[in-house]
N, C-alpha and C positions, 0 to 999 in steps of 0.2 A: 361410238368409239369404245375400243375394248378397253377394259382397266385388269391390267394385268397384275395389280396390288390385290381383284380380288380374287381368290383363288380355295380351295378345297378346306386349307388351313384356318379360313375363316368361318369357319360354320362353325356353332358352340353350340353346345350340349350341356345345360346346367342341371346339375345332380342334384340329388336330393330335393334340399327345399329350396336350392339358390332362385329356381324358377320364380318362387311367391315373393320371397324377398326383393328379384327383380320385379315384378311386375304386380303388386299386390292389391292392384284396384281390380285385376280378372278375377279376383279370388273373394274379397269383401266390398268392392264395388267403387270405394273410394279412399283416401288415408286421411281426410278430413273428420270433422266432428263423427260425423255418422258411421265413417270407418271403423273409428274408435270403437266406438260403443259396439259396433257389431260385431268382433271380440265375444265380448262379454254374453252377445247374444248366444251365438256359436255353443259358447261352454254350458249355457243354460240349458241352451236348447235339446241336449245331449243327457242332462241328467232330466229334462221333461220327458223326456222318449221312454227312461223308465218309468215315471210317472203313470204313461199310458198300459206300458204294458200290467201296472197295477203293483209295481215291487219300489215304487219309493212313496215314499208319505212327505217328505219334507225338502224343501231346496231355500239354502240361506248365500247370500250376496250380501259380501263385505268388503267396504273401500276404504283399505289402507294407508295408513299415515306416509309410506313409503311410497306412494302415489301405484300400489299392486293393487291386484283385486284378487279376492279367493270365493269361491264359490266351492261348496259344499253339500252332498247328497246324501241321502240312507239308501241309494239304491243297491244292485248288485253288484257294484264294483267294477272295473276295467279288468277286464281278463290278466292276469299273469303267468308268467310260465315261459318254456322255451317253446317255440312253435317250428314243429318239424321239417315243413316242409322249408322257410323261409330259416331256418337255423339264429333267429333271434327271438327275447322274451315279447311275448305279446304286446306287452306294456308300452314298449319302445318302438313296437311295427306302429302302433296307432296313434303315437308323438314325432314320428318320422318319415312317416312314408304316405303319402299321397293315394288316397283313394284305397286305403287299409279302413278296417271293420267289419262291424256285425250286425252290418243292417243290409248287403244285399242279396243274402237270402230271406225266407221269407217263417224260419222257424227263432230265431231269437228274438228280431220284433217283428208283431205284426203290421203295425203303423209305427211309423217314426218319422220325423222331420229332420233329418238330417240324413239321408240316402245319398250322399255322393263320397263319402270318407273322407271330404278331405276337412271337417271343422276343425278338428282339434289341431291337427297339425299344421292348419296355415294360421291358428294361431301363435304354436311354439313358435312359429318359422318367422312370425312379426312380434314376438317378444323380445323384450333384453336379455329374459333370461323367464324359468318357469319350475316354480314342483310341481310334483304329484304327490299323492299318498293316496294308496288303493288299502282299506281295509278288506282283509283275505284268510280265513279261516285263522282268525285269532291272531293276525301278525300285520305288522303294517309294511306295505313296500311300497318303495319311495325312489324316483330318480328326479335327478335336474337337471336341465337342459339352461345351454346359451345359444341365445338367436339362433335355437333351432338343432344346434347339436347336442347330444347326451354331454353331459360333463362329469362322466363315469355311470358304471353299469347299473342296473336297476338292486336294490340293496333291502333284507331284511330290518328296520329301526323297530324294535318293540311291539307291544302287546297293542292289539288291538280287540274293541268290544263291538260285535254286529258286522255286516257291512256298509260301503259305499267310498264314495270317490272324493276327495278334496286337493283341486286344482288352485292353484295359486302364481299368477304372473305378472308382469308392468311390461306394457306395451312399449316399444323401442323408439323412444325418440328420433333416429335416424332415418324410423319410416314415416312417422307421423306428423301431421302438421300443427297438434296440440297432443299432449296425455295427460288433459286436466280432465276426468269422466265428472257429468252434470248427474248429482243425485235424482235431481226429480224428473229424469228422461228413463232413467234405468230405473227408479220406483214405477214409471206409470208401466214401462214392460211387465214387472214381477207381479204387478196387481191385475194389468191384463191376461196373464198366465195364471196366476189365480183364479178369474172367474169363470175361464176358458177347461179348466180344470177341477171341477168339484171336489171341493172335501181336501183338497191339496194343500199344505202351507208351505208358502214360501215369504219368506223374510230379506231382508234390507236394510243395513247398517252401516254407517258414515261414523264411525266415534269422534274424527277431533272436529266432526260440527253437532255432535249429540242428537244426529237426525237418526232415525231408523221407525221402520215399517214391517207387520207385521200379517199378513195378508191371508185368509181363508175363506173362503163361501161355499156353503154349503144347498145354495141355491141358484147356483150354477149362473149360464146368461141369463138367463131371467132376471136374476139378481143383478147382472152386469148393467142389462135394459134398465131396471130403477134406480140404475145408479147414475147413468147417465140423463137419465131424467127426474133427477131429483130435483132440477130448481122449475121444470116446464109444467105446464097446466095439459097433462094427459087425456085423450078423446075416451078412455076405457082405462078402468083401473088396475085390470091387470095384464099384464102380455101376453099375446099369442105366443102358444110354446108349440115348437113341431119335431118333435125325433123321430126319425124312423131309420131303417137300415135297408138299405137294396141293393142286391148284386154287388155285396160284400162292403160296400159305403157306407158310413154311419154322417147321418143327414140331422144337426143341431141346428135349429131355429129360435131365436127369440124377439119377438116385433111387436112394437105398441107407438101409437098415431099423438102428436102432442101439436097445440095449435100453433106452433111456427110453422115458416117456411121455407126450412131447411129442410135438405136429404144426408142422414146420418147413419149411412149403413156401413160397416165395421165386417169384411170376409176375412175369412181364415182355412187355411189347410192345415190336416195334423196341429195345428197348432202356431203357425206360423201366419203372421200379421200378413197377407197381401195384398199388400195396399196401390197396387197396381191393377188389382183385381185378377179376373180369367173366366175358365168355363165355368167353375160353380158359380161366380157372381152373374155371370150371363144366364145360365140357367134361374135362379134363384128370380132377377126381374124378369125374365120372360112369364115366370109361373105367377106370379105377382101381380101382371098384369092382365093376361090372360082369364087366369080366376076371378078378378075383381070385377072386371067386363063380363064374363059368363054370369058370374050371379045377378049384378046389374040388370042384365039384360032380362034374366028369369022372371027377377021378382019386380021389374016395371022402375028402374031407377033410372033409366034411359028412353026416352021420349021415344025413339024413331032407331029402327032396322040399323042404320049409316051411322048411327051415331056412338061414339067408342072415347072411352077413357086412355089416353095416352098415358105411357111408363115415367114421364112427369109427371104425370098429375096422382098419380096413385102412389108416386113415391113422398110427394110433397109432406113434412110435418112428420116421415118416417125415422124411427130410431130401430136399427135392427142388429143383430148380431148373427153372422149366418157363419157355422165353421163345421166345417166338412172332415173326417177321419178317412183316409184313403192308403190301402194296401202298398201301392207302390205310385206315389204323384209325379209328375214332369214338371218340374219349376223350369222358369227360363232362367236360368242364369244363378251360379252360386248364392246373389242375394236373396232370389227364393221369393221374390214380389209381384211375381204374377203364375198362377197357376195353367197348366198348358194341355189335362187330359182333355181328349175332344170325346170321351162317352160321359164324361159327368155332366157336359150340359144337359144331356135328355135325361139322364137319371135323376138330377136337381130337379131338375123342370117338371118331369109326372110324377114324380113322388110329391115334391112338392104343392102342385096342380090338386090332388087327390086330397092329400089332408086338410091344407087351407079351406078349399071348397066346403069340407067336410065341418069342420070349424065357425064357419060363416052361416051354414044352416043351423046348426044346433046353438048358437051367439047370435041370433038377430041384431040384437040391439047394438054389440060390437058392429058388427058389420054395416049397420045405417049409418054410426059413430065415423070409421070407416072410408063409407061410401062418400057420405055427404059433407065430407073432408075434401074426397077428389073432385067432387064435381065443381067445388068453392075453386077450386084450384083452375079446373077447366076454363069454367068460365072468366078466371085473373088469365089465363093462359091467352085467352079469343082476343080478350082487351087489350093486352101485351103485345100481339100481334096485326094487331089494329094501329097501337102507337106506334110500333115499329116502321111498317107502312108509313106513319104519315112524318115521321121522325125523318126517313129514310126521302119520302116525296121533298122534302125540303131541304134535302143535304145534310141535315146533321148529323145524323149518325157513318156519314158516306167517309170514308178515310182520306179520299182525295180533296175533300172538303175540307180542311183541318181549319179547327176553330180560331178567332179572329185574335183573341187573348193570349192563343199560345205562340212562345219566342221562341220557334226553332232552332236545332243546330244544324249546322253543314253537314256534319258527318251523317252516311248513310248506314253503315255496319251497327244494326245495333248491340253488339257485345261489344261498342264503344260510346256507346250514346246513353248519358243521362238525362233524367227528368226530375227536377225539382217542383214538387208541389207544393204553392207558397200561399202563406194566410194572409191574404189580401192584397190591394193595387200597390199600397205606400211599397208594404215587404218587396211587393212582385217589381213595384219598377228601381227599386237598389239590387234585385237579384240581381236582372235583366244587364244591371249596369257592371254587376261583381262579378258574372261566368264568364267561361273562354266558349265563348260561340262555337268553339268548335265543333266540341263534343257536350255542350250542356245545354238543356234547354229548359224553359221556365215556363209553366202552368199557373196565373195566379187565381186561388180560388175565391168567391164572394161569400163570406161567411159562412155557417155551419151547413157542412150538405144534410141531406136528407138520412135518417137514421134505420138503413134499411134492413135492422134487424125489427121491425117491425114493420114491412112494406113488399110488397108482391113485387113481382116483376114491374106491371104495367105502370103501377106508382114510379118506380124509379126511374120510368123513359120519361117522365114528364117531369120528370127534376133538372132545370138546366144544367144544373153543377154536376150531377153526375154523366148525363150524356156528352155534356163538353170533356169529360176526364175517360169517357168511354174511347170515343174518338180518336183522343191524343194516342191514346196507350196503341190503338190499331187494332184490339186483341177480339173487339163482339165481345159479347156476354151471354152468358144464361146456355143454351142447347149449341149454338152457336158462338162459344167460345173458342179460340181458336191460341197458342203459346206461342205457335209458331210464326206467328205474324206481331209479333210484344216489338213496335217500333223503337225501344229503350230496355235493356239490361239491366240498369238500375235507378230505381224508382224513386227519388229520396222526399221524406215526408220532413218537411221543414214547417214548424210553426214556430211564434211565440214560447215564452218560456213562461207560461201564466195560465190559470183556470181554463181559458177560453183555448189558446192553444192546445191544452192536454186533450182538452174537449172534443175540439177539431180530428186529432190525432187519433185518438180514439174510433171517432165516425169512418175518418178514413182507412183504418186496420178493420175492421167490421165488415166495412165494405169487401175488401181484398179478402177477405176471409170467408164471407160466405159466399161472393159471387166470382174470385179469380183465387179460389186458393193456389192452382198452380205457382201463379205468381209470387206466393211466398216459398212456397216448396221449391222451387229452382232457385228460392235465393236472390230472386229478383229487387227486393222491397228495403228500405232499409229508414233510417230515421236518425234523422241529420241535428248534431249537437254544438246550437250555438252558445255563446257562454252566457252566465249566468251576472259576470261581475267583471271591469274591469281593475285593476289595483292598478294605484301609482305613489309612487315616491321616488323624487328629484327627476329624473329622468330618466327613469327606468319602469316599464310598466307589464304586466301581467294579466293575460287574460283567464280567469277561475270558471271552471263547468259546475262546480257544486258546493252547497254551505261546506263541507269537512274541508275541502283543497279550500274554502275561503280563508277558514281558521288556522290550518295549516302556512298557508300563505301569509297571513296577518302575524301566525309568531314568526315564522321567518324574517319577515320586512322589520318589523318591533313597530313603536309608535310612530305617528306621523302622516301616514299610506292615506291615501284618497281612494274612497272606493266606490266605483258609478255601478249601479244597478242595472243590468238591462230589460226590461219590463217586455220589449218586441223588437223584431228584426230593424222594423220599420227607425228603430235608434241608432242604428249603425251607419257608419258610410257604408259607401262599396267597398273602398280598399278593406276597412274592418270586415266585413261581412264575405269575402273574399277571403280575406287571410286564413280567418276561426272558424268559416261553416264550409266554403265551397273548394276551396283548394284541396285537390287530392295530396299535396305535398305537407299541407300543417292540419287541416280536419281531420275533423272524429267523425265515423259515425258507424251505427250500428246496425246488422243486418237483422233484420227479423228474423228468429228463429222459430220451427213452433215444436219444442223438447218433448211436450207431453201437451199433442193434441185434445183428447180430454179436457184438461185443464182448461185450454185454451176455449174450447166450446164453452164449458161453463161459465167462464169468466165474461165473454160475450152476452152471454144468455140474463147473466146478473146484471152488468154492468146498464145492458142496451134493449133487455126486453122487459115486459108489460108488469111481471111481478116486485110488488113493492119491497115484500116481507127480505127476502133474498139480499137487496142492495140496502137495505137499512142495515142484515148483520154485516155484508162485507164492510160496510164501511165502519161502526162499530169497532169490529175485530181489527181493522188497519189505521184506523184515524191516527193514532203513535205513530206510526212508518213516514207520516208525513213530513218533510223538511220544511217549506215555504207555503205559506197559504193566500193567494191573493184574494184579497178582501176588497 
């Protein structure tokens, strides 16, 4: 049927920046937390490019009481001037206009990470409002823009000393879904851009919470690698370091073997986090594997002709930093999270291939360290796949199989379907009794799973508690992990509000962490807040999440107030337990986030692995922070 309402008159054309403003997730990926911050990236990222080119020495990041952010450089300053051909001052071409700059030739930078022009400007464009101030042979010029328009022409203010650029903006509440920025997400970017950057400082200051950060290394990744592995028990005590430059590439490596069983390799283009990876990270394991099996093989570390170390097994227990300098890169996508050149796989890979090899003869003993790392892993690998097998021969791992303990929901869509993981039968059958079947379903788990930041694969198929939570989820594990098949959207970790619940909780974040990070990176995961207390006086009652809202609660009420403890789920009815934890209309509950990955490693690695010395200081240094302690 024709529709004659639609006609020629309906086609629009948005000017300027109204495009980003409309649609601001093609441009920063999302208007959520991540959004947010990537802002901030943008602007950074813009005075690192000078960085590279070797004309700035400093970049400082400061979060404003005005909920603005200003970032500041000594670099060479934003061009000013009238620009001839486009008959406005430069200043304003590169705050207004889309895919403006001076990075797609190939004489003012040589590498840069930000090649598509449009950072700066799709951040005016999602601002409230923004300065500049471009230090410019002895003068400062300065314009401000609102949501993305000039709010008058670019203007001489005063004397200025040296150059460089200081950008200053507050993201627009109208496009965003918060403008609260998380210190310690944008500290772990500035210190990762610090060790990615030798000899670089850049700085991080929050005044009205008195945080700030001061960040310089002068031993590059290498030093990033021991930073990262500063609380692990290291196979070699110093890192494989590999530079090289080929057919115009400059090829940074830093890599050292620590006896967990995690793969913690951290890629980067120009400078840019990709954490979706691409060609150099595909290059970078193929050489890695390749090499380890060719020496292998040389020097008799492998039995038999057929017999070959898989890019598991050689990654296992790896901590590595690979960041690649590249002339002109193809990112997919403005966020710039996976790299797309198709010659830098073979360039990574033989240069790569060449030096490592080269490293391994002349480091024996590195290399045995190594080896006999992967082979430990091979052979967890043979077993793992053996349980699997027989995990599988018996249906439990099989998804059509779903375990006997779990209470399904009807609903089949799961970006409508939850999973509550509940600390024990008592918990599990008031859950059972408290959701809407529709869309919620219950997993009770039997006491503490298996801690598998200390357990290979093969260990954790023989753990019932976790193959049973393998199952529900739908998702596989380990090589054969799959997101796409996640029967549930979100995930919610319900315990006890007591030692052994944190305990719990604990185990199961570990878990998710080291074997379905996806699952917290999509936002899947989350951790369900049942209360702590309930208050009553006369007949009127209150239910309290924490000691301050108790006290707070208690002067409110004044004397009198009866106040019941709750120690575990298992004390609630349903209706309670229902009301406070599972209803989406009156529950809390929090998403897991992971702000500053780093962190999150370590604090696993403290909390859940082999080294004593480590979880004696944390606890030490936090024991105060504690509110409740059940004894």
């Amino acid at each position: 049927m024709e529709d004659s309402s639609y006609d020629a008159e309906k086609i629009q054309v948005l000017e300027g920046l109204e495009g980003v403003r409309k649609r601001p997730s093609m441009y920063i990926g999302s208007t959520d937390f991540y959004g947010l911050h990537h802002l901030v990236y943008e602007v950074v990222d813009n005075s690192i490019d000078e960085a590279m080119q070797g004309v700035c020495t400093s970049v400082s990041v400061t979060l404003n009481d005005d909920g603005s952010v200003t970032v500041e450089d000594d670099g060479r300053g934003i061009p000013v001037g009238m620009h001839k051909k486009y008959k406005q001052d430069a200043l304003e071409l590169v705050f207004t206009k889309l895919h403006s700059g001076g990075k797609f030739d190939r004489k003012s930078y040589k590498v840069s990470g930000g090649l598509h022009g449009v950072g700066l400007s799709v951040v005016n464009a999602l601002s409230e409002w923004l300065d500049v101030r471009v230090k410019h042979k002895g003068k400062f010029h300065v314009q401000r823009y609102e949501r993305g328009a000039p709010a008058g022409p670019v203007k001489v203010d005063g004397e200025a000393q040296g150059t460089g650029t200081i950008i200053r903006f507050k993201p627009d509440a109208q496009i965003f879904e918060t403008i609260q920025f998380s210190y310690e997400a944008l500290s772990a970017r500035m210190r990762e851009l610090a060790f990615l950057n030798k000899g670089l400082k850049v700085s991080i200051a929050e005044p009205k919470t008195n945080q700030s950060n001061v960040y310089k290394f002068d031993g590059g990744i290498v030093e990033y690698v021991q930073f990262m592995n500063r609380n692990k028990t290291c196979l070699h005590e110093k890192p494989i370091y590999i530079n090289i430059e080929k057919d115009g590439i400059t090829i940074e490596i830093g890599m050292q073997y620590t006896d967990t069983y995690a793969e913690n390799v951290h890629a980067f283009a120009n400078n840019i986090n990709t954490t979706e990876g691409g060609t150099h990270l595909v290059g970078f394991r193929s050489a890695l594997t390749k090499t380890i099996n060719d020496y292998s093989k040389q020097y008799g570390f492998l039995k038999g002709n057929g017999d070959s170390l898989s890019g598991e097994d050689v990654r296992e227990g790896l901590t590595a930093v690979l960041s690649v300098k590249i002339p002109e890169p193809q990112f997919e996508g403005q966020t710039k999270t996976k790299l797309g050149n198709s010659d830098v796989k073979g360039i990574v890979e033989s240069a790569v291939s060449e030096k490592l090899f080269e490293f391994l003869e002349e480091n024996p003993k590195v290399a045995q360290a190594c080896i006999g790392k992967a082979l430990l892993a091979a052979q967890a690998r043979e077993a793992a796949r053996k349980a699997r097998e027989l995990t599988r021969r018996k249906g439990l791992l099989d998804i059509g199989n779903l375990p006997g303990k779990l209470a399904d929901c009807t609903e089949k869509d799961p970006a409508k379907c939850e999973l509550f993981l509940v600390e024990g039968e008592s918990a599990g059958g008031s859950a059972k009794q408290a959701r809407d079947r529709t869309f919620q379903a219950i997993l009770p788990l039997r006491g503490k799973i298996l801690n598998v930041e200390k357990a290979r694969l093969d260990k954790m198929l023989k753990n019932a508690e976790i193959r049973t939570l393998i199952t529900a989820l739908g998702t596989s594990v380990d090589s054969e992990f799959d997101i796409s098949k996640a029967r549930y959207h979100r995930v919610c970790i319900m315990t006890d509000a007591d030692v052994d619940g944190a305990h719990i909780r604990t185990l199961l974040l570990t878990f998710f962490f080291r074997n379905m990070r996806e699952m917290i990176d999509r936002g899947y995961i989350y951790i369900a807040q049942p209360p702590l207390y309930k208050v009553k006086k006369g007949k009127g009652e209150k239910y309290v999440y924490s000691d301050k809202e108790l006290s707070e609660t208690l002067e409110e009420l004044g004397k009198g107030a009866d106040i019941q403890r709750y120690k575990g789920l298992g004390e609630m009815n349903p209706d309670q337990l229902r009301m406070t934890t599972m209803d989406p209309n009156s529950r809390i509950l929090k998403k897991v986030m992971i702000e500053d990955a780093q962190a999150a490693d370590d604090l696993f690695t403290v909390l859940m692995g082999d080294a004593v010395e480590p979880r004696r200081m944390f606890i030490e240094d936090h024991a105060k922070e504690v509110e409740f302690l059940d004894v």
